[in-house]
C-alpha positions as CSV (number, residue, x, y, z in Angstrom):
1,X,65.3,4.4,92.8
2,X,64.4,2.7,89.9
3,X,60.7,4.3,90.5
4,X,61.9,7.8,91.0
5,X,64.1,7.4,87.1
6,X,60.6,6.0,86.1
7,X,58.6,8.8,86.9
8,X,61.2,11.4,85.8
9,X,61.4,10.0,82.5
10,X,57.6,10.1,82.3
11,X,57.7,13.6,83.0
12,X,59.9,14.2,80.3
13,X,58.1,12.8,77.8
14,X,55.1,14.6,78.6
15,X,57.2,18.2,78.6
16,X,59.1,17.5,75.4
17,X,55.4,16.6,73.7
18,X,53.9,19.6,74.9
19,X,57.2,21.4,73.5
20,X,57.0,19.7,70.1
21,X,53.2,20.7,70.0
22,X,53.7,24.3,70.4
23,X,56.7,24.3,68.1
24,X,55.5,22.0,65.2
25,X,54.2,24.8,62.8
26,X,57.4,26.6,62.6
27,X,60.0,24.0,62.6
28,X,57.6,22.4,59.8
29,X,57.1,25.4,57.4
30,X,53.4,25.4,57.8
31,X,50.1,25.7,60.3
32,X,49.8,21.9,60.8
33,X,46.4,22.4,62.9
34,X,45.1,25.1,59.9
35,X,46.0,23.1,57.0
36,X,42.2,22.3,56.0
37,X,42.0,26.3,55.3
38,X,44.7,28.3,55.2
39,X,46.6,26.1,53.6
40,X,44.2,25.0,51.2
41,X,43.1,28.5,50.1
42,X,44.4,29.2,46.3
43,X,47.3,31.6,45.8
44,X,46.0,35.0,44.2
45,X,48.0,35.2,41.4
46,X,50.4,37.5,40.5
47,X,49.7,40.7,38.3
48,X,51.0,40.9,35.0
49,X,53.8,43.4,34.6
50,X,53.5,46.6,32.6
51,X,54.9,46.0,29.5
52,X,57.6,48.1,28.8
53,X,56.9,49.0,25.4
54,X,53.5,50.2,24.4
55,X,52.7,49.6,20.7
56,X,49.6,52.1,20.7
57,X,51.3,55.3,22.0
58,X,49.0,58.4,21.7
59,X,51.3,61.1,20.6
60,X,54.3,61.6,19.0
61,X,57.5,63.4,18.0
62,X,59.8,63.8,15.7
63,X,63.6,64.8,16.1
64,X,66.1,64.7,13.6
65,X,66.9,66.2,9.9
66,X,66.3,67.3,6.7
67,X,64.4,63.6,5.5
68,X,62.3,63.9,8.7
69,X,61.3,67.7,7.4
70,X,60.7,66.2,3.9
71,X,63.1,68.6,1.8
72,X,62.9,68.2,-1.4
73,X,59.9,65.6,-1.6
74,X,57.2,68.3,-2.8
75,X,59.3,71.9,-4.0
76,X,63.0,71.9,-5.1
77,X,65.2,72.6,-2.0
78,X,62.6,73.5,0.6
79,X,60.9,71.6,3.3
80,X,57.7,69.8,3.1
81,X,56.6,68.6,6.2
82,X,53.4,67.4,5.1
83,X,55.0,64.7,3.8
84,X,57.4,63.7,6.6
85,X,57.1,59.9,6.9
86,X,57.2,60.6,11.1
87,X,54.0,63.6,11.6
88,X,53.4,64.6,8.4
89,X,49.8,64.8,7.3
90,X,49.4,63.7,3.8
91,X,47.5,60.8,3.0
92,X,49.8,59.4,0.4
93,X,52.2,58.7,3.1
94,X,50.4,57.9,6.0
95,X,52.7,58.6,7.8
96,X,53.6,56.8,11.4
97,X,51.6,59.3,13.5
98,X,48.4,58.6,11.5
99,X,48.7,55.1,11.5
100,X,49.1,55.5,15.4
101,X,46.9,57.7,16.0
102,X,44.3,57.9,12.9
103,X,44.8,61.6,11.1
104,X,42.5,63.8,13.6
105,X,43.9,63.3,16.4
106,X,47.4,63.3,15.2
107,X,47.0,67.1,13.9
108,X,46.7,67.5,17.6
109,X,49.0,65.2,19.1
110,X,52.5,64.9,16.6
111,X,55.1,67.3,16.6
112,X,57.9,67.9,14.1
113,X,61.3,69.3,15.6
114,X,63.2,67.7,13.1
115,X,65.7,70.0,11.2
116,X,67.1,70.3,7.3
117,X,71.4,70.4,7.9
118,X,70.9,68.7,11.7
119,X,73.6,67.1,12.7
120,X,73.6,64.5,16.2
121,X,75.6,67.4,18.1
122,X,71.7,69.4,17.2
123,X,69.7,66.2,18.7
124,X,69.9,67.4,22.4
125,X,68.3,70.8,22.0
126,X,65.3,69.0,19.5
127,X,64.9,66.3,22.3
128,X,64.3,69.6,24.5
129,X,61.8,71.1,22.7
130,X,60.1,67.4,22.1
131,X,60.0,66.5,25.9
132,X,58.2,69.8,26.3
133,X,55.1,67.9,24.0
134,X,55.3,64.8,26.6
135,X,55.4,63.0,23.9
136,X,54.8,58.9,24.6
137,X,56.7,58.3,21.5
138,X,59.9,59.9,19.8
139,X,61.5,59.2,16.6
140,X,64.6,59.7,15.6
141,X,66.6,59.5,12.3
142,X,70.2,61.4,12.4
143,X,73.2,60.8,11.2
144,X,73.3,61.6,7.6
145,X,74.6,65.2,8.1
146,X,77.1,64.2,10.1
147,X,78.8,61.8,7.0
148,X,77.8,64.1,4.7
149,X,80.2,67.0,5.2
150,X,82.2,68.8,2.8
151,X,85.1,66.0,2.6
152,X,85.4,62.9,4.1
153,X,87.6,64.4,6.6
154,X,85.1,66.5,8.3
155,X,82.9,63.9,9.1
156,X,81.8,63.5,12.9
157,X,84.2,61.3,14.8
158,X,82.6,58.0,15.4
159,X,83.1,58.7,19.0
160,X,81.9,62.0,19.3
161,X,79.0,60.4,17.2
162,X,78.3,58.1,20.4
163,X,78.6,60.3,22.8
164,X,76.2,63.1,21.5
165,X,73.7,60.2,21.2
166,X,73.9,59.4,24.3
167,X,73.6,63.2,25.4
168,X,70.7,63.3,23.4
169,X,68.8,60.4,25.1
170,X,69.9,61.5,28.3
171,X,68.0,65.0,27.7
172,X,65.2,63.0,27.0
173,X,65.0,60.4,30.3
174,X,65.8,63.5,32.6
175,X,62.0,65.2,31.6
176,X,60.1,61.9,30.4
177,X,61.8,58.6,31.8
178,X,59.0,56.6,30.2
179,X,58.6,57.8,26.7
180,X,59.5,55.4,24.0
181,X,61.9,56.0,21.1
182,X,62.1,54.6,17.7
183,X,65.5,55.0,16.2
184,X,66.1,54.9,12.4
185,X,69.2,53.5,10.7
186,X,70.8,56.4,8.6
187,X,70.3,55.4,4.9
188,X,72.9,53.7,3.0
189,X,74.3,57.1,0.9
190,X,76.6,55.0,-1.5
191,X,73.3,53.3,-2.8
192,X,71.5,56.6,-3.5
193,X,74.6,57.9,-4.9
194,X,74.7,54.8,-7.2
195,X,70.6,55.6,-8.3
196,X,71.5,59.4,-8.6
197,X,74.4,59.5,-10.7
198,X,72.3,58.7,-13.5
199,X,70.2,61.6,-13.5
200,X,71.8,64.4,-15.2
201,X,69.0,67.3,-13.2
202,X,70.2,65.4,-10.1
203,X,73.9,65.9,-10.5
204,X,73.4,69.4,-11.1
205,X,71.4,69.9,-7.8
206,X,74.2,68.0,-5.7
207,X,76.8,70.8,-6.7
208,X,74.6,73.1,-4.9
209,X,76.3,71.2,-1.8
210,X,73.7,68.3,-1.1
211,X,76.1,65.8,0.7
212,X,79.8,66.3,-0.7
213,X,82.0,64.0,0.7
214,X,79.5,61.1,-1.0
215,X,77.9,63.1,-4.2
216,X,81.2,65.4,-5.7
217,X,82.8,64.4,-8.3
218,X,80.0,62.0,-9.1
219,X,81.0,61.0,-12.3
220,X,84.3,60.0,-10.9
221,X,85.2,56.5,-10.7
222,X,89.3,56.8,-10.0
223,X,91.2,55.5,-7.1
224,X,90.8,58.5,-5.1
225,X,86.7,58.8,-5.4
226,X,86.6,55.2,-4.8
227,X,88.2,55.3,-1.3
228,X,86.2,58.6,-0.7
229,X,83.2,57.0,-1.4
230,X,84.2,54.2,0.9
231,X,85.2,55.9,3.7
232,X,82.1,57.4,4.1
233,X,80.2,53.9,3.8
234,X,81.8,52.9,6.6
235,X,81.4,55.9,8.6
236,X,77.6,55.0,7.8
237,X,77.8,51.5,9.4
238,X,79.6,52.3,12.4
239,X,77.2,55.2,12.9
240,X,74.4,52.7,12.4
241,X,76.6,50.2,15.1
242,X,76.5,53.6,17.7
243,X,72.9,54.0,17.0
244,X,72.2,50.2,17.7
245,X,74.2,50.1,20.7
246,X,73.3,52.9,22.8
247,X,69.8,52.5,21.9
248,X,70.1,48.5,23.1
249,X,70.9,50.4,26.5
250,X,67.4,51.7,26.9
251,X,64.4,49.2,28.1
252,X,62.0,51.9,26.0
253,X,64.4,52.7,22.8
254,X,64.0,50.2,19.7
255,X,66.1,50.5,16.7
256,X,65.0,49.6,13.4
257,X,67.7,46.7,13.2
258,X,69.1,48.4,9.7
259,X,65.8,48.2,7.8
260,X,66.2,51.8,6.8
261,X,70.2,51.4,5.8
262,X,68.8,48.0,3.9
263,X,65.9,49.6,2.0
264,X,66.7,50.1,-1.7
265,X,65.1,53.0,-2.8
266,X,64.2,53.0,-6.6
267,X,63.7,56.1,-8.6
268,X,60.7,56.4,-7.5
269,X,61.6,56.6,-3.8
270,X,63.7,59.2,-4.5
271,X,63.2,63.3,-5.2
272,X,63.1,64.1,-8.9
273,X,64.3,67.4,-7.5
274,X,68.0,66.2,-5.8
275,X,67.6,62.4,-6.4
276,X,68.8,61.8,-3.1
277,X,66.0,63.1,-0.3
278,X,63.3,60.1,-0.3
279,X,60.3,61.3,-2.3
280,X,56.6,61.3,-1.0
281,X,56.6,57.6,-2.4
282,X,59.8,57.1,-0.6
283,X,58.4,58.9,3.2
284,X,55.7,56.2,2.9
285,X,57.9,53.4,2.3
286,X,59.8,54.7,5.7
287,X,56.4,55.5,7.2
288,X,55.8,51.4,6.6
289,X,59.4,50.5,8.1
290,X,58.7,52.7,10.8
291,X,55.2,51.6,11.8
292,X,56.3,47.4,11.3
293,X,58.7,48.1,14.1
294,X,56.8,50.1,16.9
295,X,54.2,47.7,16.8
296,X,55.9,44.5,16.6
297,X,55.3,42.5,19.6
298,X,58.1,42.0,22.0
299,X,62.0,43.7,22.2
């Protein structure tokens, strides 16, 4: 008896070894017999990732209005697109498509579909046109038009403001889902208003209608203009909050952080026709903002 439990035993032991031999390199996590060179070979590694934002893109486009068309920076209340600090082609600028591209190849490769009076409800039908291009890169600056109404009352509702942004961008993603977009802050008006007022040609061009709910009345400094004046300022930064937001949304969209709404433009910045549209000094200064931000490294 005690021989038989002897000899079962045994066999036991040798069936749960031969078991445990066949098993081992699962219930370990690894080839145990293989280790010397499987085991030992180096992991590959990984491919870096596309980056998401490409500071070298070789077209671009412009949507937007009337300081993207450069009214008023070369002939008294027309456009000048040579000077827009997005395509144009003048060297005093340089603007952001030559510094991106050099000036040959962006008389090839920049469009303008910006618009003088555009207003964020127009930005949808531009980004149309501008996805047409396939454009790698589209700038945007919008927003002025829509504070700049005929009273403070008419302004575009901050969420309407939102919404059509978002339209706008949407348009975009449907045709090119990789393109990148630079979005400008709108300018700070109560600051140009401050440099215009000054200026007694200027004053005289703003009652041709340039931007009444900031510019009438520009010599008044009661109650009333006051709060005018300050409603529209803060019409301004929430636009600017909108513009931030929606564009924080999108991997490929990079506002300028406020640096255009910051900027103090000087006289010289400024048309000596309407001192109020930037001048061709003041396109380059935007130009510069413009091209500091879609080349900065990282989000």
């Amino acid at each position: 008896m005690r021989m038989r439990n002897r000899r079962t035993r045994a066999a036991l032991a040798v069936t749960t070894a031969a078991v445990l031999g066949l098993t081992g390199c699962d219930s370990l996590g690894g080839d145990a017999t293989g280790s010397s060179s499987t085991g030992a070979r180096a992991a590959k590694p990984s491919p870096s990732p596309t980056p998401l934002w490409d500071s070298s893109p070789s077209s671009v486009a412009a949507v937007g209005d009337s300081i993207t068309r450069g009214f008023d920076a070369c002939t008294v209340l027309q456009d000048c697109p040579e000077v827009s600090w997005a395509t144009g082609s003048n060297s005093q600028v340089n603007s952001l498509a030559v510094r991106l591209l050099g000036s040959a190849k962006a008389a090839a490769h920049s469009w303008n579909f910006a618009a003088t009076g555009a207003r964020m409800a127009d930005l949808a039908d531009q980004m149309t046109r501008a996805a047409a291009e396939k454009p790698q890169l589209v700038t945007v600056m919008a927003g002025a038009n829509d504070a700049c109404r005929a009273s403070a009352e008419e302004m575009t509702p901050v969420a309407d403001f939102r919404t059509e942004f978002e339209a706008a961008l949407s348009t975009l993603r449907r045709a090119l889902p990789k393109s990148q977009v630079y979005v400008a802050s709108v300018p700070n008006l109560k600051r140009l208003w401050s440099q215009g007022r000054t200026n007694v040609l200027g004053k005289q061009v703003w009652k041709l209608g340039i931007c009444p709910s900031m510019l009438g009345d520009a010599d008044a400094l009661d109650s009333a203009a006051t709060l005018r004046r300050e409603t529209v300022q803060k019409r301004v930064e929430d636009y600017n909050t909108v513009l931030e937001e929606v564009c924080a949304k999108d991997v490929r969209c990079r506002f300028d952080d406020g640096a255009v709404y910051d900027y103090r433009f000087g006289t010289d910045q400024l048309s000596h026709w309407d001192w109020f549209h930037p001048s061709t000094d003041g396109q380059a200064r935007l130009a510069e903002i413009a091209y500091r931000k879609v080349v900065a490294k990282g989000a």
